[in-house]
C-alpha positions, 0 to 999 in steps of 0.5 A: 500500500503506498503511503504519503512521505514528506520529501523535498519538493521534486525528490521521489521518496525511495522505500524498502520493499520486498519482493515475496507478499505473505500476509494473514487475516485479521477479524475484528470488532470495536464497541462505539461507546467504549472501545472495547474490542476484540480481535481474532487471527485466521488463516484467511479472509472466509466464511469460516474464519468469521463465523469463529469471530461471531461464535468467539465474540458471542461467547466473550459476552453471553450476556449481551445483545450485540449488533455487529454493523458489517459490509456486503464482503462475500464472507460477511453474506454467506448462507452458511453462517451460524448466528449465535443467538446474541449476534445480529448483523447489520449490513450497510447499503452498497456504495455507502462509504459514509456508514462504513463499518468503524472496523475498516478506520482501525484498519487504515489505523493499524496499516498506517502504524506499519507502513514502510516496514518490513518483515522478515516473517508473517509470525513477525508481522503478526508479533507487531501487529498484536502488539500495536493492539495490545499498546493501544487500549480502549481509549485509542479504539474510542478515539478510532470509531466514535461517530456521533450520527450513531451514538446518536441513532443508539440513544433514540433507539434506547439501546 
């Protein structure tokens, strides 16, 4: 992903690249009013690694009701997906990137804290990753997702 660097006017900033990409996927939800979050690592982007998401999120709060806002992704839409009994999913409209679930900024974020460099392994990548996670807390997730139209529609909805 190419980022933005400050250089001097006509200097082409030069970055660190390697050749070979390896990656892995990362689910995640983040609670609007507290920042709370929860993470869970998978080997890749699918229906299974999410249906583990919503099972290990509804098991981490059986007590709650939870409303998970998610895109149109083929993953998030798939006929086989297993609600737990206190998960729904509230899908966006298509082409409605103002109302784009709050996970995708702590995306960007996160993208952004790692940008420019390199890892010589995915466990390493994984390793900065979860600590990046870990050095944030609750407040810098707050800080992340907070969007006022929703907390807005959840107070007038009495939620």
């Amino acid at each position: 992903m190419l980022r933005r660097r400050i250089t001097r006017c006509g200097v082409r900033p030069q970055v660190k690249t390697k050749s070979t990409r390896k990656g892995y996927s990362l689910y995640g939800a983040v609670e609007v009013r507290t920042g709370e979050h929860f993470f869970l690592e998978g080997e890749r982007m699918n229906a299974d690694g999410f249906q583990a998401l919503l099972d290990g999120f509804a098991a981490r709060h059986p007590a709650d009701f939870h409303v998970l806002q998610v895109d149109n992704a083929r993953f998030h839409t798939a006929g086989r997906l297993e609600l737990p009994d206190n998960v729904m999913l509230l899908y966006q409209p298509p082409y409605s990137p103002e109302v784009n679930p709050m996970i995708e900024q702590v995306w960007a974020w996160a993208k952004g804290e790692i940008a420019g460099e390199i890892f010589e392994t995915v466990g390493d990548l994984k390793h900065r990753v979860n600590a990046i996670i870990a050095g944030a807390g609750e407040a810098a997730f707050k800080s992340i997702v907070h969007r006022q139209f929703i907390l807005d529609a959840l107070e007038r909805a009495g939620i």
